[in-house]
C-alpha positions in Angstrom: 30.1 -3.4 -19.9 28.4 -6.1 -17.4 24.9 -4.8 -19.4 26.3 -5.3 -22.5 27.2 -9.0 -22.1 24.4 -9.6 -20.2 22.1 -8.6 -23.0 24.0 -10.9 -25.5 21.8 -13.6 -25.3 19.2 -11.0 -26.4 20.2 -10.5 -30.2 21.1 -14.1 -30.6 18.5 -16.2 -33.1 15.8 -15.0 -35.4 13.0 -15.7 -32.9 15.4 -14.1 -30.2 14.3 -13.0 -26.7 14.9 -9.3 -28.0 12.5 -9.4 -30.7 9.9 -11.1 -28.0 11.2 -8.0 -25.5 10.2 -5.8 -28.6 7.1 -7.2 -28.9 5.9 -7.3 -25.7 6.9 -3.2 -25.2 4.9 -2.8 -27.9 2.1 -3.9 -26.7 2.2 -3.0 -23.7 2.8 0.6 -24.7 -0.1 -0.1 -27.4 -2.6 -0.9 -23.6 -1.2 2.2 -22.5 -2.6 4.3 -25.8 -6.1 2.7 -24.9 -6.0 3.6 -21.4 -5.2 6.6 -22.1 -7.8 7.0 -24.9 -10.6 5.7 -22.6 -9.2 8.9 -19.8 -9.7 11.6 -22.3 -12.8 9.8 -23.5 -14.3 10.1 -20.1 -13.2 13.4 -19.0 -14.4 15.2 -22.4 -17.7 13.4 -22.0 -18.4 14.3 -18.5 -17.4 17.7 -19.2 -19.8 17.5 -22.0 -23.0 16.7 -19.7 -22.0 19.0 -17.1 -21.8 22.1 -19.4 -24.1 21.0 -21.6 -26.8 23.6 -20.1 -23.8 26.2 -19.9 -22.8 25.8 -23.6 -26.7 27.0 -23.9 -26.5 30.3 -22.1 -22.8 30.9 -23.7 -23.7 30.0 -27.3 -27.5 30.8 -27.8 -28.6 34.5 -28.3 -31.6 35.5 -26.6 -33.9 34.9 -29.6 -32.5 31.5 -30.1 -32.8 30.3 -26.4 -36.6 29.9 -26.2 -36.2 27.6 -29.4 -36.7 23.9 -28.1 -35.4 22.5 -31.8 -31.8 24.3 -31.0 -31.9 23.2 -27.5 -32.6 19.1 -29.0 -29.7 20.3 -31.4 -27.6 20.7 -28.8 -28.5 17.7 -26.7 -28.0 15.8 -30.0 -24.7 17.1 -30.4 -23.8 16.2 -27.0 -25.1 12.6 -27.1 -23.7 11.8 -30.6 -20.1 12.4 -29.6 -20.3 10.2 -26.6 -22.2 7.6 -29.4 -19.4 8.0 -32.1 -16.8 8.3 -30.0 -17.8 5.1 -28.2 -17.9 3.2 -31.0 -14.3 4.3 -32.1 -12.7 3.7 -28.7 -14.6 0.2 -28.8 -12.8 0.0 -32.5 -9.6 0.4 -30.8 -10.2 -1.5 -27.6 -11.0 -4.7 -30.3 -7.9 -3.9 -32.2 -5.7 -3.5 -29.0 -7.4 -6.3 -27.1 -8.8 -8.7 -29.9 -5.7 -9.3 -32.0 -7.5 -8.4 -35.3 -4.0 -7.6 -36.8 -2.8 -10.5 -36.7 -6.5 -12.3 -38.3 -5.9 -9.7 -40.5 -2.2 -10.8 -41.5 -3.0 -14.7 -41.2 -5.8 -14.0 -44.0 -3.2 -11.3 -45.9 -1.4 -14.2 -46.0 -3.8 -17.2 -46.7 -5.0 -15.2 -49.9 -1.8 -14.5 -51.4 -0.8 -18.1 -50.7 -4.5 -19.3 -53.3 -3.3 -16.4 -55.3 0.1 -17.9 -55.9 -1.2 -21.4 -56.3 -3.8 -20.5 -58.6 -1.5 -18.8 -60.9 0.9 -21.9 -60.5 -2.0 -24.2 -62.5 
């Protein structure tokens, strides 16, 4: 009961403390996605460089082993998922960190606003 009346002042306005409390949780549990992207980022990667040579003797038949192109193939592999997957975790490090969604909505917004005026003339 004491909670409840404590947290009154919480749903009171349209900009109210709640909807700020909102926000904030979600951003903060938006950090915690990142954080947890860049973890798994790391640990698949290492594990990638470590048992690159392993994926070799596990996936190459004997014929195919002696064959430098497949062995580039596979070193290729490896490097271009640490390369793309870089560049997406950077992706989402800029949209968690940079606040492109809301340059995003502010322009949304600007062009509907010349939008509306032009169709006013």
């Amino acid at each position: 009961m004491e909670t409840e009346r404590a947290n009154d002042h919480l749903f009171n306005g349209e900009d109210s403390t709640f909807s700020k409390y909102e926000r904030a949780k979600e951003k903060v549990a938006s950090i915690k996605r990142f954080y947890n992207h860049v973890l798994v980022f790391l640990i698949i990667n290492i594990m990638l460089y470590f048992l690159r040579h392993k994926f070799v003797f596990i996936l190459v038949s004997k014929e195919a082993f002696g064959n430098p192109e497949f062995l580039d193939w596979i070193n290729w592999n490896v490097y271009g998922t640490t390369i793309v997957w870089g560049m997406i975790l950077a992706i989402h490090g800029i949209i968690v960190y940079g606040n492109i969604s809301g340059y995003l909505k502010r322009w949304e917004e600007r062009k509907i606003q010349k939008y509306i005026n032009s169709y006013n003339d």
